[in-house]
N, CA, C and O atoms as a GROMACS GRO file, in nm:
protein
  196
    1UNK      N    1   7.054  -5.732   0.277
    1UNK     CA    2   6.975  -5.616   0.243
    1UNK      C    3   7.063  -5.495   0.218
    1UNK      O    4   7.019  -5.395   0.161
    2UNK      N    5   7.189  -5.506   0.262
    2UNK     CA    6   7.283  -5.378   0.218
    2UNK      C    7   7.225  -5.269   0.295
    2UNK      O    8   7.183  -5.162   0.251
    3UNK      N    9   7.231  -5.322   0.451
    3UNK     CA   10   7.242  -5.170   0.486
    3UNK      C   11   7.339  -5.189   0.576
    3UNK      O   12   7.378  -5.296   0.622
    4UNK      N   13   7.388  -5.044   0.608
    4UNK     CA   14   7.486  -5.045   0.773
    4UNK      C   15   7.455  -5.076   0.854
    4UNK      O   16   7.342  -5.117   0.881
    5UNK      N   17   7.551  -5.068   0.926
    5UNK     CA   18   7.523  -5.138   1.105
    5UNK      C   19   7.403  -5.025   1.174
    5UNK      O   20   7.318  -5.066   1.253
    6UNK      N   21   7.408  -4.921   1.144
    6UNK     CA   22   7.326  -4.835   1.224
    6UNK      C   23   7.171  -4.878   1.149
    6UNK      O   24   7.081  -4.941   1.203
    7UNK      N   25   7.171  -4.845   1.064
    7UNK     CA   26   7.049  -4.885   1.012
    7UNK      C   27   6.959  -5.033   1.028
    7UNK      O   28   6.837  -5.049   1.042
    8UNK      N   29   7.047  -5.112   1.022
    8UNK     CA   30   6.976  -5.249   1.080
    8UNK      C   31   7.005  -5.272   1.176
    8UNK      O   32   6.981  -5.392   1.185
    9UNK      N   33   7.061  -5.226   1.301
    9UNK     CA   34   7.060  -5.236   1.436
    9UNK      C   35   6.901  -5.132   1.506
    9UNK      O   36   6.847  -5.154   1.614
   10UNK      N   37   6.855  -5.008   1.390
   10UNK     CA   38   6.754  -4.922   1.398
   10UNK      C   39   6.622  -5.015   1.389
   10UNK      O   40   6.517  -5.022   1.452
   11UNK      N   41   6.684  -5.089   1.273
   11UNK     CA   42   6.578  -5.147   1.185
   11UNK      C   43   6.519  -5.308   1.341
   11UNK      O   44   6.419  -5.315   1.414
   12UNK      N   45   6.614  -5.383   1.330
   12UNK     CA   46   6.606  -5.444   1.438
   12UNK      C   47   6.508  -5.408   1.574
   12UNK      O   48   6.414  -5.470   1.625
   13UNK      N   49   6.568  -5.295   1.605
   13UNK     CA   50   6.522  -5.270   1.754
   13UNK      C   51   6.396  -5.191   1.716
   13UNK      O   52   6.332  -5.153   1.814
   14UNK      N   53   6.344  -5.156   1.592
   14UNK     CA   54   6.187  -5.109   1.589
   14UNK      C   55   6.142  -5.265   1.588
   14UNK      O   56   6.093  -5.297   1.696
   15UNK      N   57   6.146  -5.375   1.488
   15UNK     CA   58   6.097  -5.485   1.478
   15UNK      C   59   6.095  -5.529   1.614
   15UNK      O   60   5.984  -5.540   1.666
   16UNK      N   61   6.182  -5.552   1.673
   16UNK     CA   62   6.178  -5.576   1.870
   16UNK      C   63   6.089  -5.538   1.891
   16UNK      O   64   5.999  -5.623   1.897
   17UNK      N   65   6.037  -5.353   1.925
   17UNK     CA   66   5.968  -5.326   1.996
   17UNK      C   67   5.797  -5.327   1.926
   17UNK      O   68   5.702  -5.302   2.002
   18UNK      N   69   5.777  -5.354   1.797
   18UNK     CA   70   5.662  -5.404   1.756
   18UNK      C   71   5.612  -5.515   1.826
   18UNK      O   72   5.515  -5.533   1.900
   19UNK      N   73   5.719  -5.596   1.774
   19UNK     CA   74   5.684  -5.787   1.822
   19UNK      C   75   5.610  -5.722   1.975
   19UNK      O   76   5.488  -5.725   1.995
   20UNK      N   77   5.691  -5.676   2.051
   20UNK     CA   78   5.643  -5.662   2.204
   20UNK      C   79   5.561  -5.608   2.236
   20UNK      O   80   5.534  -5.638   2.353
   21UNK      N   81   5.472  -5.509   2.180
   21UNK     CA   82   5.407  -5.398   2.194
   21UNK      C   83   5.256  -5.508   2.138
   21UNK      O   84   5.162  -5.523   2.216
   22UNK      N   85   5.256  -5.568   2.012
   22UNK     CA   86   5.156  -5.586   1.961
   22UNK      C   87   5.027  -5.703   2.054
   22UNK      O   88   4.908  -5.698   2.022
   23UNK      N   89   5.072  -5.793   2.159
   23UNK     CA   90   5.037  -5.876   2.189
   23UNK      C   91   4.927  -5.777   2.291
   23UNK      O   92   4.806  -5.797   2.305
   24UNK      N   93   4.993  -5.690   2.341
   24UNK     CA   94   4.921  -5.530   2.404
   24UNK      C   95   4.786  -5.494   2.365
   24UNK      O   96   4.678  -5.487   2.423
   25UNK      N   97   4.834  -5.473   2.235
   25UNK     CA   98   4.719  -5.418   2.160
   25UNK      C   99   4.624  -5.516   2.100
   25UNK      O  100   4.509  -5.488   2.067
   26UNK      N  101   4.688  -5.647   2.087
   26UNK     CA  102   4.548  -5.743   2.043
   26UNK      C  103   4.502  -5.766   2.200
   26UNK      O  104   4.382  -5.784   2.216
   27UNK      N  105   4.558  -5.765   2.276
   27UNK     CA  106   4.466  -5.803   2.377
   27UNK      C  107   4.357  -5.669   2.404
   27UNK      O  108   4.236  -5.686   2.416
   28UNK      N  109   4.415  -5.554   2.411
   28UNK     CA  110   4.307  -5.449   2.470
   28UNK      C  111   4.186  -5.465   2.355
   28UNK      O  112   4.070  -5.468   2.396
   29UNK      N  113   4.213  -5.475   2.205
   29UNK     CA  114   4.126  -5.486   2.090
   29UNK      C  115   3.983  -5.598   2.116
   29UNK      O  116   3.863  -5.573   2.100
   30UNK      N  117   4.061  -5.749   2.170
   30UNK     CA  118   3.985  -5.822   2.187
   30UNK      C  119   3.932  -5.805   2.363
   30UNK      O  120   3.856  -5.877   2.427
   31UNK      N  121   3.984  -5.717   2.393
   31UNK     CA  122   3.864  -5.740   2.569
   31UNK      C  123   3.766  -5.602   2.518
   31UNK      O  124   3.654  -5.607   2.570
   32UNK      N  125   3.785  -5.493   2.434
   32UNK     CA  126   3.778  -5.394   2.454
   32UNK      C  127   3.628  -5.378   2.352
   32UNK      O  128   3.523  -5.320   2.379
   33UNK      N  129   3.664  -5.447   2.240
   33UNK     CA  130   3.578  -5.464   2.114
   33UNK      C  131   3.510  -5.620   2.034
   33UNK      O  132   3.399  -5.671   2.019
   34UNK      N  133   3.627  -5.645   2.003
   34UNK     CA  134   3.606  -5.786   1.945
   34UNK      C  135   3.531  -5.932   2.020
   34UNK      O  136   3.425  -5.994   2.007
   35UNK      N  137   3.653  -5.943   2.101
   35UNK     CA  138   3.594  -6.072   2.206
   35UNK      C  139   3.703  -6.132   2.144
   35UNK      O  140   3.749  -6.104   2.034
   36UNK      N  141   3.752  -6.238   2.241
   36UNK     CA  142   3.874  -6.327   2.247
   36UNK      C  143   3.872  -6.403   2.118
   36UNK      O  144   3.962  -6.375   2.039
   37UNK      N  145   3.774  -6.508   2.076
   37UNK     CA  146   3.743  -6.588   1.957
   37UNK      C  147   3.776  -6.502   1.805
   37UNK      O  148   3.858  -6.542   1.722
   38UNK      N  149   3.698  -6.382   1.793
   38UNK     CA  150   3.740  -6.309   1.695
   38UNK      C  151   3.858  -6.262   1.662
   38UNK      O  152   3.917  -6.269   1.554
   39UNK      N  153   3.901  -6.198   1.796
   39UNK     CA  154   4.043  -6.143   1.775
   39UNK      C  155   4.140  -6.268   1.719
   39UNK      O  156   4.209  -6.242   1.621
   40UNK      N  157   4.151  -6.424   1.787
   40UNK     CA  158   4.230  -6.457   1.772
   40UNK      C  159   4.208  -6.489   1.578
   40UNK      O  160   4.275  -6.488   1.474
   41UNK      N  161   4.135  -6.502   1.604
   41UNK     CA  162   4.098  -6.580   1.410
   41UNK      C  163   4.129  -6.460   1.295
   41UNK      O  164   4.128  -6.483   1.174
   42UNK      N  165   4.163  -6.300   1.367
   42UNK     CA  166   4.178  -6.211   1.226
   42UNK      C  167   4.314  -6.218   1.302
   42UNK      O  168   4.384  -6.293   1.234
   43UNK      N  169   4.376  -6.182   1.397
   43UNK     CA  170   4.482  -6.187   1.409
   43UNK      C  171   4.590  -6.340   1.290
   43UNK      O  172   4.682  -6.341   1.208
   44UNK      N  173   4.467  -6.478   1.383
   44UNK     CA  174   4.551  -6.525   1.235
   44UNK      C  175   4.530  -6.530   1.091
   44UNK      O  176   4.603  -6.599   1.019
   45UNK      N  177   4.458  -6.478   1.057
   45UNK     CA  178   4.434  -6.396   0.923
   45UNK      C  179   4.530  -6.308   0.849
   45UNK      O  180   4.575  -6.349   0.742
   46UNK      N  181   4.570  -6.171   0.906
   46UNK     CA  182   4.705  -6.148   0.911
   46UNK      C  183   4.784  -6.213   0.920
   46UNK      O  184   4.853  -6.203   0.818
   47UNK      N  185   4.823  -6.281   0.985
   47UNK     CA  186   4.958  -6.370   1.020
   47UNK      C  187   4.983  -6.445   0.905
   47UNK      O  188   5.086  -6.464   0.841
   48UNK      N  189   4.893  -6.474   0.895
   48UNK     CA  190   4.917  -6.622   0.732
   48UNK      C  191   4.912  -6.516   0.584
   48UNK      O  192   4.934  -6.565   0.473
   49UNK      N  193   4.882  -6.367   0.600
   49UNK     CA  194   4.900  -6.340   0.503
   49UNK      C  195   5.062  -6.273   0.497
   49UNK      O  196   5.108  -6.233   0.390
   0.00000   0.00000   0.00000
């Protein structure tokens, strides 16, 4: 991708803290709103797109 070390070490450690953060937020989504069944089926909806 042609970038520097700072920039994809940046780039990296946001992608890290997404990956980690998101499992968070589908869970509060599906106890909070959705319900477990739904959440998981748009979650993989996204995913496959």
């Amino acid at each position: 991708m042609h970038q520097d070390l700072k920039t994809a070490a940046r780039n990296v450690n946001y992608w890290a803290g997404v990956t980690t953060l998101m499992p968070l937020f589908g869970g509060f989504i599906a106890d909070a709103y959705l319900g477990r069944y739904s959440t998981v089926f748009a979650s993989c909806i996204v995913y496959l797109m």
